[in-house]
C-alpha positions as CSV (number, residue, x, y, z in Angstrom):
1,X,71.7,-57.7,82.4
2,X,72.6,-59.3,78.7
3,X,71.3,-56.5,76.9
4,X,74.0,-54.2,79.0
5,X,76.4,-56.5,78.8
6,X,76.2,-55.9,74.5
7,X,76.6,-52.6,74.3
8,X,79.9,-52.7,76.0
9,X,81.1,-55.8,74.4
10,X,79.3,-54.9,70.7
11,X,82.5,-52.9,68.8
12,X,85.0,-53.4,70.7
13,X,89.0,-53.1,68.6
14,X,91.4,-54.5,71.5
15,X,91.3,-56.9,74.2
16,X,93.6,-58.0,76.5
17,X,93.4,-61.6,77.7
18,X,94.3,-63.1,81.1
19,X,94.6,-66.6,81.6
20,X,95.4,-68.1,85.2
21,X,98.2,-70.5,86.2
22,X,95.1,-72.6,87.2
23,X,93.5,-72.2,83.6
24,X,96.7,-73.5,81.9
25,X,97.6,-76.6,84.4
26,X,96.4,-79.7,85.8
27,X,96.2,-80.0,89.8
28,X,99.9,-81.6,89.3
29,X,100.9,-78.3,87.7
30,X,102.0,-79.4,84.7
31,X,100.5,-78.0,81.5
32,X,97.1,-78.9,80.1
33,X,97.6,-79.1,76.7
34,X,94.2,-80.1,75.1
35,X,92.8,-77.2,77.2
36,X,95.2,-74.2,75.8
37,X,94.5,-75.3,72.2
38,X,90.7,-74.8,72.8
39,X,91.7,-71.3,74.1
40,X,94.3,-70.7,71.5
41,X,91.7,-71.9,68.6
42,X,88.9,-69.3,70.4
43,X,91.5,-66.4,70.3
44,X,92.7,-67.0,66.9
45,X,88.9,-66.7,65.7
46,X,89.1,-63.4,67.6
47,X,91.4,-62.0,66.1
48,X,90.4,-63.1,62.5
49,X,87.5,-60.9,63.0
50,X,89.9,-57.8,63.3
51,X,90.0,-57.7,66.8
52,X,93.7,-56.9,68.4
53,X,94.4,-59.4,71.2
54,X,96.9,-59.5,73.8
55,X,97.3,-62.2,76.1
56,X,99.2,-61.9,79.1
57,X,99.6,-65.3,80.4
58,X,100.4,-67.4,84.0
59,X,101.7,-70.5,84.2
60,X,105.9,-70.1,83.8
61,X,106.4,-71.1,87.2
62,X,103.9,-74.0,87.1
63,X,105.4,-75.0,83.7
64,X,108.9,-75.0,85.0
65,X,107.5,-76.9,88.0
66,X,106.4,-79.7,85.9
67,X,109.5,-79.8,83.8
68,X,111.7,-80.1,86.9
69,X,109.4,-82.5,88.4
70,X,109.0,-80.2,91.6
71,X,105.4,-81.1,93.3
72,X,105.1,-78.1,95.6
73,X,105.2,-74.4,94.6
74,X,108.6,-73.0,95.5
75,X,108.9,-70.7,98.1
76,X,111.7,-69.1,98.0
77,X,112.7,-66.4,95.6
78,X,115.9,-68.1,93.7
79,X,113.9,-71.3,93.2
80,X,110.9,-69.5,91.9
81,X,113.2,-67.7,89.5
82,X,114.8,-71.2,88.2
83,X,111.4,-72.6,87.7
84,X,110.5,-69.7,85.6
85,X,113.6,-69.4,83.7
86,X,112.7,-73.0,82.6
87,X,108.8,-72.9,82.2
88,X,109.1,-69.7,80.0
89,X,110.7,-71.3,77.3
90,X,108.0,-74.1,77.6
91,X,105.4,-71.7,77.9
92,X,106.1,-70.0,74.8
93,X,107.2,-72.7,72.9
94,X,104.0,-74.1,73.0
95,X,101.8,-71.5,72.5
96,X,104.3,-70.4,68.7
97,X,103.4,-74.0,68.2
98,X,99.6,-73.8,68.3
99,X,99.3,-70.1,67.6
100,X,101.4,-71.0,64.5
101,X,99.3,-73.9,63.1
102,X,96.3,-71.2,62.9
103,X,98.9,-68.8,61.0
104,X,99.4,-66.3,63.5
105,X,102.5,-64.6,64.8
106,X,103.3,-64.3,68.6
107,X,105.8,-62.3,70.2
108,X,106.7,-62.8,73.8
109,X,107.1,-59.5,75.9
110,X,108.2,-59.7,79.4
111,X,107.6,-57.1,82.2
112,X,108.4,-56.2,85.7
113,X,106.5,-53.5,87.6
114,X,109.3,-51.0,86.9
115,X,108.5,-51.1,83.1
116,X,104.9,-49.3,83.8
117,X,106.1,-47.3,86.6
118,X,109.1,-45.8,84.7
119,X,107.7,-42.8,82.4
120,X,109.9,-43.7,79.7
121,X,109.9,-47.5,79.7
122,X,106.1,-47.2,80.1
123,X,105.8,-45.1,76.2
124,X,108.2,-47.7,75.1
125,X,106.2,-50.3,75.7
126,X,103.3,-48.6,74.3
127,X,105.3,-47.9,71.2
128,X,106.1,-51.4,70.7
129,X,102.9,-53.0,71.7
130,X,101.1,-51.0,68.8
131,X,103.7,-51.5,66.3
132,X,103.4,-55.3,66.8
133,X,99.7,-54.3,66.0
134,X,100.2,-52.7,63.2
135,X,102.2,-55.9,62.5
136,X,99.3,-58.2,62.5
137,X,101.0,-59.9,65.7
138,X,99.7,-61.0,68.6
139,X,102.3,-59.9,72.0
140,X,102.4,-62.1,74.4
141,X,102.5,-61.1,78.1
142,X,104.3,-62.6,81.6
143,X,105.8,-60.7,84.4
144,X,109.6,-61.3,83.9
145,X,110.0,-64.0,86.9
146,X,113.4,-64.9,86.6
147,X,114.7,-61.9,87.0
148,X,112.4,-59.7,89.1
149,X,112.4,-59.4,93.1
150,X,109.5,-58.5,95.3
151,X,110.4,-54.7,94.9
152,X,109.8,-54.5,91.4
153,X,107.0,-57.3,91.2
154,X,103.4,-57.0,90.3
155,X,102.9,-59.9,92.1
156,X,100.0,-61.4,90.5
157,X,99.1,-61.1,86.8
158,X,95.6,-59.9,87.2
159,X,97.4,-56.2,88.3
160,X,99.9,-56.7,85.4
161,X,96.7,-57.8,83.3
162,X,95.0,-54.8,84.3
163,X,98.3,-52.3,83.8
164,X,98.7,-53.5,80.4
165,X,95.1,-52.6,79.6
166,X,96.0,-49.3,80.5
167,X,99.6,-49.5,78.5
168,X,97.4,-50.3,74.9
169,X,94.5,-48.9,75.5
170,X,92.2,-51.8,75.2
171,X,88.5,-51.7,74.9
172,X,88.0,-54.8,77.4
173,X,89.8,-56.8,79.7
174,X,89.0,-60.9,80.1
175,X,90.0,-62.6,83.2
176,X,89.7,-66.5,82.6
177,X,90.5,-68.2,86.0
178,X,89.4,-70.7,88.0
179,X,86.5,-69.3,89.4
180,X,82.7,-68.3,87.8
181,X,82.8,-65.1,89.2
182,X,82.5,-62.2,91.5
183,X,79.9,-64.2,94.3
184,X,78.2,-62.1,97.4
185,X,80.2,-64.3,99.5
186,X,83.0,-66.9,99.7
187,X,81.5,-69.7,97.8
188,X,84.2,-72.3,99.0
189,X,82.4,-71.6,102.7
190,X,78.8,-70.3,101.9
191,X,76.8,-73.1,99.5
192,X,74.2,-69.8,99.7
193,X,76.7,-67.8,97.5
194,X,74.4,-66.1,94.8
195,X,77.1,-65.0,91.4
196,X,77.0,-61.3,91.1
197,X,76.5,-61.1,86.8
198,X,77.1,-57.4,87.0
199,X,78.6,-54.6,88.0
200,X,77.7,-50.9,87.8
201,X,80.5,-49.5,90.1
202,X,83.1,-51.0,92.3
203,X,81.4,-49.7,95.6
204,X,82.8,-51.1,99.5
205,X,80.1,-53.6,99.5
206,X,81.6,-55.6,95.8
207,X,84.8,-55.3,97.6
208,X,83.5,-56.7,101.3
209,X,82.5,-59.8,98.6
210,X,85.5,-60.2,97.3
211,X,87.0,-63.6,98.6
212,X,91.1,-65.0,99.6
213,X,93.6,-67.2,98.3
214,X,94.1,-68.5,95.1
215,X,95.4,-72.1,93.8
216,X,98.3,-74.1,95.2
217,X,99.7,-72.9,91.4
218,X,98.6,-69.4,91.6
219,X,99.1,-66.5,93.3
220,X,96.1,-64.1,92.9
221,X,92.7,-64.0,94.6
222,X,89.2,-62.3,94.1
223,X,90.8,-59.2,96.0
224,X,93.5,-58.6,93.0
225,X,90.8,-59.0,90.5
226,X,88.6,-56.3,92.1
227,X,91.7,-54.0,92.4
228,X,92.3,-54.9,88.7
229,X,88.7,-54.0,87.7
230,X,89.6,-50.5,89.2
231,X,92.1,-49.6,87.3
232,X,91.1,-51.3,83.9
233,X,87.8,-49.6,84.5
234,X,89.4,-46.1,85.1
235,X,91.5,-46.6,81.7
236,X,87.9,-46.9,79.9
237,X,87.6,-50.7,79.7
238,X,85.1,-53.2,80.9
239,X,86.3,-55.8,82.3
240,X,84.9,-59.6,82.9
241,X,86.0,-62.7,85.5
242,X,84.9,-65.9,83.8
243,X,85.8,-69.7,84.5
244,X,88.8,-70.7,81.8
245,X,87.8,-74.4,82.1
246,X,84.6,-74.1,80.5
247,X,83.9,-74.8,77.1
248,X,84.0,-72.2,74.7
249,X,83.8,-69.6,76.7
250,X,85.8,-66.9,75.5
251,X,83.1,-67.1,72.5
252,X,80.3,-67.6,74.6
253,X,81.7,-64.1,76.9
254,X,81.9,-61.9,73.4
255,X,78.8,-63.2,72.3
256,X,77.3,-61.2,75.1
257,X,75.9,-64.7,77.3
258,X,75.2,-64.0,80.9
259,X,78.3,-65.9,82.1
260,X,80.6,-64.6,84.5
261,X,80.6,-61.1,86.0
262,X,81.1,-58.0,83.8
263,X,82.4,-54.8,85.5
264,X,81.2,-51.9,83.3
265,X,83.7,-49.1,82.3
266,X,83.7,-46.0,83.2
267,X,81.7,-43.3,80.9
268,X,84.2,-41.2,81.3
269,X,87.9,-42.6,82.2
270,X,91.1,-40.9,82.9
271,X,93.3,-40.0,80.1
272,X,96.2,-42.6,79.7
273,X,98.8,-40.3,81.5
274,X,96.1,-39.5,84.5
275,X,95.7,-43.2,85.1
276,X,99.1,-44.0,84.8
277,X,100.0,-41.7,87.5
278,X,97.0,-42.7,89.5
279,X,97.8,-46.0,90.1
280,X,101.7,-45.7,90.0
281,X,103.5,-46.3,93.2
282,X,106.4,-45.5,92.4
283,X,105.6,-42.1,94.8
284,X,109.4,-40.5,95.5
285,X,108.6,-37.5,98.0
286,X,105.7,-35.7,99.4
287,X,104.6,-32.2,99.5
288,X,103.2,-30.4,102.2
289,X,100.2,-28.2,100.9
290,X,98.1,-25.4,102.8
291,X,95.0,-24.9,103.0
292,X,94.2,-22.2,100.3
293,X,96.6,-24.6,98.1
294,X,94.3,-27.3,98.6
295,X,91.2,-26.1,98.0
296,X,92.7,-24.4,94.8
297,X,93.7,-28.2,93.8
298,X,90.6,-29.6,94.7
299,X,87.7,-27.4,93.7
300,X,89.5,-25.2,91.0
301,X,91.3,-28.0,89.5
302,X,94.1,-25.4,89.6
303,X,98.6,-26.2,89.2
304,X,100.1,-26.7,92.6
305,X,102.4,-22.9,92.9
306,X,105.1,-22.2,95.1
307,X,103.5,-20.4,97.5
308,X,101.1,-22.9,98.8
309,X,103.5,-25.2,99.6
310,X,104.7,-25.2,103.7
311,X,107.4,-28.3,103.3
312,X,108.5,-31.3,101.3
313,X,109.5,-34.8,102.5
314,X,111.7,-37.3,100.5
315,X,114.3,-37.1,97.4
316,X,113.3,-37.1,94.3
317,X,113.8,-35.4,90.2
318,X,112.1,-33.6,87.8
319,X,109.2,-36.4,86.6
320,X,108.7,-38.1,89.4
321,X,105.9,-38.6,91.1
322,X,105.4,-37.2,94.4
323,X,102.1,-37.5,96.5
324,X,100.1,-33.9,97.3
325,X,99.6,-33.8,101.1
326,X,97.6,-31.9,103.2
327,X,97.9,-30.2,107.0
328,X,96.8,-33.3,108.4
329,X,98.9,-35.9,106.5
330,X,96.0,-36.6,104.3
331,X,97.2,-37.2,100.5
332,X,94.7,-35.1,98.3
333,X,96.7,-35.2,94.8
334,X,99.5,-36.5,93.0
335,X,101.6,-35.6,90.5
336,X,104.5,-35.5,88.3
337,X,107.1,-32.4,89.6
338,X,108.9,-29.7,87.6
339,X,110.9,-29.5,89.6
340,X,113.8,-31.8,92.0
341,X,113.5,-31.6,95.6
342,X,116.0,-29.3,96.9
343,X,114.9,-26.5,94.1
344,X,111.3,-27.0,95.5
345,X,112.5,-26.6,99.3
346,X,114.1,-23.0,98.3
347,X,111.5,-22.1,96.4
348,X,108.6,-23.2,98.6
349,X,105.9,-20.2,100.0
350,X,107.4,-17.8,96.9
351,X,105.6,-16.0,94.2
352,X,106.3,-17.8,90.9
353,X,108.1,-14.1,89.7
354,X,110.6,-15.1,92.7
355,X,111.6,-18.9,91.8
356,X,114.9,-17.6,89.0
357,X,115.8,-15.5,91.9
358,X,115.6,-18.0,94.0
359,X,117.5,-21.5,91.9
360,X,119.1,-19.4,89.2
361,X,116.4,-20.4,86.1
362,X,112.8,-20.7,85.9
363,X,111.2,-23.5,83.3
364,X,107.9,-23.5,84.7
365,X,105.2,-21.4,87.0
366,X,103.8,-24.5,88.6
367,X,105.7,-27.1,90.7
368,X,103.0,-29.5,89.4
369,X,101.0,-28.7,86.3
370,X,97.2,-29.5,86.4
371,X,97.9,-31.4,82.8
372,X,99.8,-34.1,85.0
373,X,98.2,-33.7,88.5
374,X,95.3,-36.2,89.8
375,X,93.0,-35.8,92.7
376,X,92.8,-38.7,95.0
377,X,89.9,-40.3,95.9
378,X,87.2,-42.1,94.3
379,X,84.6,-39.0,94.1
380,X,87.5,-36.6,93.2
381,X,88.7,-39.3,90.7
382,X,85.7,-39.3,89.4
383,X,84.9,-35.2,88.7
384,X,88.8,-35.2,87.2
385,X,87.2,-38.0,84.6
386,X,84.3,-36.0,83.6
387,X,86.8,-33.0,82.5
């Protein structure tokens, strides 16, 4: 599988790093200093080489933990909150401090869930991620803890690892955790557990493998990871799960070495605004779609019109996203909507020469262009790649 592994990993202009709460601490949760310098040193030789880095990193919480002496995770959300209001600071304090002894320039970026899901904030964050780039600097990633609540969480980093692969448009996506790899089974229960070294395609049977919990510091598991893969693999990345406390091996991963699993991207991803709206859940309404409408979406790969629609469900504007339903309740497609809700309920089953009549104006032909419409489903995914 080596030889594979290089011709994914030979070339590559951006990766975005992911480094687990695990990774970064000692089992008393605070920080493990001599341990982020090795992975500080690797990435700075990295990016020497002309290679753009980000690094979206874990640890805030445990780092505030350790500064407040606390020697359980918190549970609730307000204490959670404090801890990362505290360990941030610490967190990127220390890494300006190594980062700058090699001569590099960091810049610390912090994200809820809203920022990606949010059109607008999303190409902001794109704007500024490749002007710090441009900039010779290297951003550096958490979910914004102290102020976010479950609604707006990621709730683990490898998703938020995984979104911002999408966001720059990275060639390759490194997980380093606390775990080899993707194994056929749990290997904290089967001492059998062969390591899986590759992967082709995310099928059922490399999710069934997928294994539970995380660290008494962490918060993400095997089955985040594999939903990570999927998206970082629809945006055109590879992606790789490898153990951070080994040594040197963030070199040992580029140099193509059969260590860890590698998820192979997709030969033919989704466009950046596709995937963004594929894996956005921010979904505001549904429409109701016959059957002719459906098949037209489907097979033709053909706008959603007027006429096909029979009702609508839920609020929502113009740019949203609302999720393409058919007779039976079944989502086939979503999409981002010309128009708001209550123009689409008067103008639902007309001909497109009947929608000014109808709200007064007409911007647009289609209720949801084809340019910003996704099938859903892996196989229907998967033909909407290949155009």
């Amino acid at each position: 599988m080596k030889i594979k592994r290089r011709e994914h990993i030979d070339g590559v202009k951006r990766i975005v790093f992911k480094i687990g709460t695990s990774t970064l601490t000692h089992s008393t949760g605070l920080l493990d200093l001599n341990r982020i310098e090795k992975i500080v040193r690797q990435l700075t030789n990295i990016h020497n080489k002309g290679i753009e880095i980000v690094l979206v990193s874990s640890g805030a919480i445990g780092a505030g933990m350790g500064k407040l002496g606390l020697k359980k995770r918190p549970k609730t959300i307000p204490e959670k909150q404090a801890a990362a209001a505290v360990g941030q600071g610490v967190l990127l304090h220390m890494y300006e401090k190594l980062f700058s002894e090699y001569g590099k320039t960091v810049a610390q970026i912090l994200l809820t869930k809203e920022d990606i899901l949010n059109r607008k904030r999303f190409l902001n964050a794109r704007n500024t991620f490749f002007t710090l780039f441009n900039q010779g600097v290297i951003p550096i990633i958490n979910e914004n803890d102290a102020v976010a609540v479950d609604e707006i969480k990621f709730g683990d980093n490898d998703t938020l690892s995984a979104m911002v692969t999408s966001v720059v448009e990275a060639d390759l996506l490194i997980l380093l955790s606390d775990i080899d790899g993707l194994y056929d089974s749990n290997p904290k229960e089967n001492a059998n557990a062969k390591l899986i070294d590759y992967v082709d395609t995310i099928t059922d049977e490399v999710k069934r493998a997928a294994g539970g919990a995380g660290t008494t510091f962490g918060t993400g598991g095997m089955v985040t990871k594999i939903k990570s893969a999927e998206i970082a693999l629809s945006s055109g990345a590879s992606m790789m799960i490898v153990n951070g406390s080994y040594e040197n091996i963030i070199n040992h991963a580029l140099e193509g070495k059969n260590v860890g699993t590698f998820f192979k991207a997709k030969q033919n991803p989704l466009q950046g605004r596709k995937c963004w709206i594929t894996y956005n859940t921010l979904i505001k309404g549904e429409i109701k779609v016959d059957q002719g409408a459906k098949k037209a979406l489907v097979e033709g790969r053909k706008s959603l019109l007027p006429a096909g629609i029979v009702s609508i469900d839920g609020l929502f504007e113009k740019g949203d996203i609302v999720s393409i339903i058919d007779s039976l309740g079944n989502e086939v497609a979503r999409g981002l909507t010309n128009y708001t809700s209550s123009e689409v309920n008067i103008i639902k089953g007309c001909k497109t020469s009947l929608i000014e009549e109808k709200i007064g104006y007409k911007s647009y032909d289609e209720v949801v262009h084809a340019n910003n419409l996704v099938i859903i489903g892996r196989e229907n995914c998967d033909k909407e790649a290949e155009e």
